[in-house]
C-alpha positions as CSV (number, residue, x, y, z in Angstrom):
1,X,-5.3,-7.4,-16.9
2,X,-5.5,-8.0,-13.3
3,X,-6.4,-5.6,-10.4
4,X,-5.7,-6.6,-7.1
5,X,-6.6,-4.1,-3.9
6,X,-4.3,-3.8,-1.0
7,X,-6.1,-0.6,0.8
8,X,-9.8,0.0,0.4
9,X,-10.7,2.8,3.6
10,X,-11.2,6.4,3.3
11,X,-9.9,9.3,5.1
12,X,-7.9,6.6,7.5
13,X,-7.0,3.6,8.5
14,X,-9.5,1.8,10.6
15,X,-8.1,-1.9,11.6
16,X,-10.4,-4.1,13.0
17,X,-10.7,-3.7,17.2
18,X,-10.9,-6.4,19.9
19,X,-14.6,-5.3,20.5
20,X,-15.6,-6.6,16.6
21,X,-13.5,-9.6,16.6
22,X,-15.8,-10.4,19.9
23,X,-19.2,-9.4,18.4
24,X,-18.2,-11.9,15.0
25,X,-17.2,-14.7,17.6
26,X,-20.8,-14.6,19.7
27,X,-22.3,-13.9,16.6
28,X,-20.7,-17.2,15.1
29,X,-21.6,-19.1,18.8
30,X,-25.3,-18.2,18.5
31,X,-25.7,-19.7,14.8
32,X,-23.4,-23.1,16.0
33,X,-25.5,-26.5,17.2
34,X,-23.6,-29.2,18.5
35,X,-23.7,-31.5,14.9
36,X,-21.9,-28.5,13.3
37,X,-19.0,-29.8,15.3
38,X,-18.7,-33.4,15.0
39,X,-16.6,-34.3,12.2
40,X,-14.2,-32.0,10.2
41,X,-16.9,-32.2,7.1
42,X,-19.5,-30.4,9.3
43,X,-17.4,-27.7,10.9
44,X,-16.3,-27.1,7.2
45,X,-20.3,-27.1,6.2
46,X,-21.1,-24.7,9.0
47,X,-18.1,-22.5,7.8
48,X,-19.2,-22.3,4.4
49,X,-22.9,-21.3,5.7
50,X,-21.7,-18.2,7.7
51,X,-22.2,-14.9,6.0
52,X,-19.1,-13.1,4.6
53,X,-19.3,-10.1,7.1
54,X,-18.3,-12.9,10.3
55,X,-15.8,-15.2,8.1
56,X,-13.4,-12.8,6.8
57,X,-13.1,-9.2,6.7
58,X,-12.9,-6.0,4.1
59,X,-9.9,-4.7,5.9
60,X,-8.1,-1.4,7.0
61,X,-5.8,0.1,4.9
62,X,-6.3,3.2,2.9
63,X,-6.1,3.1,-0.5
64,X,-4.0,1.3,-3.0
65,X,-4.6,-0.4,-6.1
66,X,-2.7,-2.5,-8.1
67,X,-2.9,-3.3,-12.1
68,X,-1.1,-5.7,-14.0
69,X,-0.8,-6.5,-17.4
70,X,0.9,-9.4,-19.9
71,X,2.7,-7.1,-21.7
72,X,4.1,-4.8,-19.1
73,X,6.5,-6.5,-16.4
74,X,6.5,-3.3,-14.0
75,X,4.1,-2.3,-11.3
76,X,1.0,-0.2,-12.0
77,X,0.2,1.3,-8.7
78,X,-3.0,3.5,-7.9
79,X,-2.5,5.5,-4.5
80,X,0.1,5.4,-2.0
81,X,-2.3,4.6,1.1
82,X,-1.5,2.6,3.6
83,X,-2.4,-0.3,1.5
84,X,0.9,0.5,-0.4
85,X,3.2,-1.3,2.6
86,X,1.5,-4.6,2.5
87,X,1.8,-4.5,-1.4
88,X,5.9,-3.7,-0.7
89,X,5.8,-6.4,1.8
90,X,4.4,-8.8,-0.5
91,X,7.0,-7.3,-3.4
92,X,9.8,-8.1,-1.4
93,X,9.3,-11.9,-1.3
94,X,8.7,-12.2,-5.2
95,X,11.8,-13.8,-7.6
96,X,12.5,-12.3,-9.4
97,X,11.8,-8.7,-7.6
98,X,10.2,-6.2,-9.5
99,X,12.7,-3.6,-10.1
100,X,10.4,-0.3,-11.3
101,X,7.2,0.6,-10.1
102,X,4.5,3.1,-11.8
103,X,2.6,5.0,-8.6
104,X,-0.3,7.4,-10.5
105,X,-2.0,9.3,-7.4
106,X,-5.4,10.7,-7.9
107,X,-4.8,13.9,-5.4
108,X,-2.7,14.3,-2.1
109,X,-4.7,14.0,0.8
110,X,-3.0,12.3,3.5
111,X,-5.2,8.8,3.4
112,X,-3.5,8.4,-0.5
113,X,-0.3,8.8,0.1
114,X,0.9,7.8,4.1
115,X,2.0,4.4,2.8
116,X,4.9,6.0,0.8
117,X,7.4,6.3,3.7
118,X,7.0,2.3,4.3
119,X,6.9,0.8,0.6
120,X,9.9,-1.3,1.4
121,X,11.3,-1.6,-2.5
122,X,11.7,2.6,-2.1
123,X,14.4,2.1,-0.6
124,X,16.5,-0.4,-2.9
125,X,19.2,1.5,-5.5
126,X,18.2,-1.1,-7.5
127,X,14.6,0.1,-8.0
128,X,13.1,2.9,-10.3
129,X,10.0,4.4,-9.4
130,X,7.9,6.6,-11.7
131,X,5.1,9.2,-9.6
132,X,2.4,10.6,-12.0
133,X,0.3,13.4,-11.4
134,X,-1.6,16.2,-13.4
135,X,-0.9,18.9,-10.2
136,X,2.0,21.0,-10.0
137,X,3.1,20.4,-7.0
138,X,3.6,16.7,-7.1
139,X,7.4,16.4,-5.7
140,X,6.7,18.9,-3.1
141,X,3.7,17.4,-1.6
142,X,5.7,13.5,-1.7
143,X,8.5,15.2,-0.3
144,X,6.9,17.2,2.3
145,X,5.0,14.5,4.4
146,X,8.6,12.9,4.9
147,X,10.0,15.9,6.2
148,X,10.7,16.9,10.3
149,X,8.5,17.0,12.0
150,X,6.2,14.8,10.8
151,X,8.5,12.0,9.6
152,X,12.0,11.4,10.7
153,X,13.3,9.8,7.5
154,X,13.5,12.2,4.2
155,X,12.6,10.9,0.9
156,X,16.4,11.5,0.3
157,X,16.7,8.6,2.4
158,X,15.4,5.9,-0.2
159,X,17.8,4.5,-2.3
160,X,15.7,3.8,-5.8
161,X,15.8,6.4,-8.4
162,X,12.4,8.8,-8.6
163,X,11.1,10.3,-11.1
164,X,8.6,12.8,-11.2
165,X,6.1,13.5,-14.2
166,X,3.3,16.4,-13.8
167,X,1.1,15.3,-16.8
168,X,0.0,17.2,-19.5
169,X,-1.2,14.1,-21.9
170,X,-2.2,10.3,-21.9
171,X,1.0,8.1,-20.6
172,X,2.1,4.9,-22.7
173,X,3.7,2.1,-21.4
174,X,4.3,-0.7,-24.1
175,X,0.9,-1.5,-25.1
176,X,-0.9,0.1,-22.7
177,X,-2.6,3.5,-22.4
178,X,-3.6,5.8,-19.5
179,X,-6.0,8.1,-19.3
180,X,-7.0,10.9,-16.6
181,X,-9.8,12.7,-16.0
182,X,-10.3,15.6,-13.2
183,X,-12.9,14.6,-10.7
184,X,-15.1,16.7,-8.1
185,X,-13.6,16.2,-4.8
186,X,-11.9,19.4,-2.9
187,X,-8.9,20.3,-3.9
188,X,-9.4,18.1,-7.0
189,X,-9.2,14.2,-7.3
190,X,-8.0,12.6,-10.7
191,X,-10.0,9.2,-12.3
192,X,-7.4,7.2,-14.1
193,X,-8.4,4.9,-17.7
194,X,-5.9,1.8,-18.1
195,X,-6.3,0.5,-21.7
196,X,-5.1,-2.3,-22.8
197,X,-5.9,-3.9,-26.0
198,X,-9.9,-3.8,-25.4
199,X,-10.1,-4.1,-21.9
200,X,-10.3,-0.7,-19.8
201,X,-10.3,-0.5,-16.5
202,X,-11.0,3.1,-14.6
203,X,-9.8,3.5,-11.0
204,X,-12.3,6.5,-9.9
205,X,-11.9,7.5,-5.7
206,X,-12.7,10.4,-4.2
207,X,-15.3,12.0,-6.1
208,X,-18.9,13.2,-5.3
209,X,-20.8,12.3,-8.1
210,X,-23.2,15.4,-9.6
211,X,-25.5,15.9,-12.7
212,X,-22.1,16.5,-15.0
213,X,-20.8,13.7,-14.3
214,X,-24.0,12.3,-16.4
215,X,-24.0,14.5,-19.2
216,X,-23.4,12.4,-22.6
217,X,-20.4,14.8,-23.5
218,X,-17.5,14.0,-26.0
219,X,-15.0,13.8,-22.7
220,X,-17.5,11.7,-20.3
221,X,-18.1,9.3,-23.2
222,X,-14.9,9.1,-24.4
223,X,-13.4,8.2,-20.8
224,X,-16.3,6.2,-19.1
225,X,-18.8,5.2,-22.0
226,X,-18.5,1.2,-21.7
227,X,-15.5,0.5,-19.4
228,X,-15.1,-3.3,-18.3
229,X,-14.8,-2.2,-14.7
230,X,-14.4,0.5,-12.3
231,X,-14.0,1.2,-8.8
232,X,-15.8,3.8,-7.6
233,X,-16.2,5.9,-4.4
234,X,-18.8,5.4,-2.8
235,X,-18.1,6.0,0.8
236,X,-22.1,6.9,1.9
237,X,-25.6,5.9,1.8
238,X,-27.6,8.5,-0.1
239,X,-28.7,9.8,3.3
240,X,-25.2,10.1,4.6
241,X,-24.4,11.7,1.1
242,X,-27.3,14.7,1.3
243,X,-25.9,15.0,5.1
244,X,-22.2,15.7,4.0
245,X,-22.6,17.4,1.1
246,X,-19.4,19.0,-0.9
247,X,-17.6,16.7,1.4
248,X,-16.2,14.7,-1.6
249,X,-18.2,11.5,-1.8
250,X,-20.7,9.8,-3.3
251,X,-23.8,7.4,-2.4
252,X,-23.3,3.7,-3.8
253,X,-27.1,4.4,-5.4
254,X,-25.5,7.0,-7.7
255,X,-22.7,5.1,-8.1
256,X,-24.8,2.3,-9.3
257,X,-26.5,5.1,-11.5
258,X,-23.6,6.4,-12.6
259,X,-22.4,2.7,-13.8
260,X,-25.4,2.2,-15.4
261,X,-25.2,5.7,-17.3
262,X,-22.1,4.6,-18.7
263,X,-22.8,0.9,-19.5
264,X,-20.0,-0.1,-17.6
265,X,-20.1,-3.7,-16.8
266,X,-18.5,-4.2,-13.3
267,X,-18.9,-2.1,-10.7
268,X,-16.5,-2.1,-7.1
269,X,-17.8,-0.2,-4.1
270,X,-14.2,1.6,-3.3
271,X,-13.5,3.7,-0.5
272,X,-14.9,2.4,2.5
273,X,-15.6,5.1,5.5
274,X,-13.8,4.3,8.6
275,X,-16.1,4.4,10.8
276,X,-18.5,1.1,9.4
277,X,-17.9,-2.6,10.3
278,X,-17.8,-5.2,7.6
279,X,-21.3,-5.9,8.5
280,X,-22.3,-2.8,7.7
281,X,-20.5,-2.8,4.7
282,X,-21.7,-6.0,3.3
283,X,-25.4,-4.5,4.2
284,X,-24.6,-1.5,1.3
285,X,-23.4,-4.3,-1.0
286,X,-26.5,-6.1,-0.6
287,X,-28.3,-2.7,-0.8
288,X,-26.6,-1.7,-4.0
289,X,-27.8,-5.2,-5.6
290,X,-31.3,-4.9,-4.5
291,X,-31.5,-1.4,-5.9
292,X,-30.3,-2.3,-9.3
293,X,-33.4,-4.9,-8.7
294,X,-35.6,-2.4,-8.1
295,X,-34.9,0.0,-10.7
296,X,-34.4,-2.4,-13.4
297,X,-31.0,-2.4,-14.4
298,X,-29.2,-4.7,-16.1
299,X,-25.9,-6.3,-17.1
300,X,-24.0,-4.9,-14.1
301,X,-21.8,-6.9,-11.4
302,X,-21.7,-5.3,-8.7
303,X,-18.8,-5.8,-5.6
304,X,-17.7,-4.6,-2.4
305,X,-13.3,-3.7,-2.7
306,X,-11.7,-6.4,0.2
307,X,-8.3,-6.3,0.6
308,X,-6.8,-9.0,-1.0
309,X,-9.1,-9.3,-3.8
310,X,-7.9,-9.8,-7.4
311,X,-10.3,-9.8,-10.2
312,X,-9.4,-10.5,-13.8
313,X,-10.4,-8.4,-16.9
């Protein structure tokens, strides 16, 4: 099973600007002496020393998620962000093409779903693509954002064939099993559980964490006791997280807690708020991992969602 992540913000996009592409370059100037320059092996040395927030960045598209799995040849896709056109982007260029697409969507605020319009593949007859949801109103809401005036071009307008399943039970795909789970985010937010032989992987965004969400009951147990990994919101510091309360989100400390509750083994910071830089971001990471130091918890990898990132179960 492989996830790869093609969106990782919250709420929306937030693309890097000239100002922190500026700040990374002095930044990278102040830490540079003039033998870091001489020969190709010592510029490559000096690159290798820099800390990830300056070489690279986390990115900013909103969320989408990716899953695939050896014995399924279509797309698994979690959200419709705007991480959902560079994942079309990239479809388009595979050979073969992928011809159907699986798109599960954990709730319908705007940040999970404005990629739909510009997922290329859409728009091929060629191309089926299943939309899952538990809420009713899943082909209204799709259909509605791509309506005048707030998008010229009507879902009508894409060629592929759609489907539309409001779930009532576990979906199976081959040999592979998923699972939902309603979350505590306004409005609602669903968790998702891909199963696949013994690996499980939970995709878990928008949801503020709370003391139920501990409890050892038969349905928390059942859907996060022991997953291999799962990416989790966690949008806030604990400060930021007693500031906005019942805004949806959760502190990475509980979501360390949380992972730890449930003995789940890898753990990816999801959900990124627009408004931090990647240094910023790479501070929480490192503050996640000193916490689990501190508190004494053990047998958890910990890791911040990039874009671009594929990890293998």
């Amino acid at each position: 099973m492989r996830i790869r992540f093609w969106g990782v913000r919250g709420s929306i996009p937030a693309p890097q600007v000239p100002s922190q592409f500026r700040s990374k370059i002095s930044a990278i100037l102040e830490r540079l002496n003039p033998e870091d320059i001489k020969t190709p092996e010592s510029r490559e040395r000096f690159l290798a020393t820099l800390p990830p927030w300056l070489f690279g960045t986390v990115g900013g598209n909103t969320p989408c998620v990716t899953v695939s799995c050896n014995s399924l040849r279509d797309s698994i896709v979690f959200d419709a962000g705007s991480g959902l056109r560079e994942y079309g982007n990239a479809v388009v260029k595979e050979k073969p093409k992928r011809s159907h697409f699986h798109i599960f969507l954990s709730h319908f605020h705007w940040d999970h779903l404005q990629g739909l319009p510009f997922f290329n593949p859409a728009y091929e007859p060629s191309v089926s693509v299943d939309f899952y949801s538990p809420m009713k109103n899943l082909e209204t809401a799709l259909h509605g954002q791509m309506t005048s005036p707030y998008f010229p071009v009507h879902m009508e307008s894409m060629g592929s064939k759609k489907t539309f399943h409001q779930l009532s039970e576990p979906v199976r795909l081959k040999d592979i099993l998923i699972e939902y789970k309603k979350m505590n985010h306004p409005g609602y937010s669903y968790s998702y559980k891909v199963i696949e032989g013994e690996r499980r992987f939970i995709f878990a965004t928008d949801t503020e964490l709370s003391a139920s969400d501990f409890q050892k009951t038969e349905e928390n147990t059942g859907f996060f006791d022991q997953a291999d990994c799962i990416v989790l919101d966690s949008q806030y510091t604990l400060g930021e997280a007693i500031e906005k309360y019942n805004w949806g989100h959760s502190a990475f400390s509980l979501a360390v807690d949380f992972a730890a509750n449930w003995r789940i083994k890898q753990l990816i910071l999801f959900h990124h708020d627009p408004t931090y830089d990647d240094r910023k971001l790479y501070n929480i990471l490192q503050s996640a991992r000193w916490y689990t130091e501190r508190m004494g918890i053990k047998g958890i990898r910990i890791s911040l969602a990039m874009e671009g990132m594929e990890i293998t179960l």
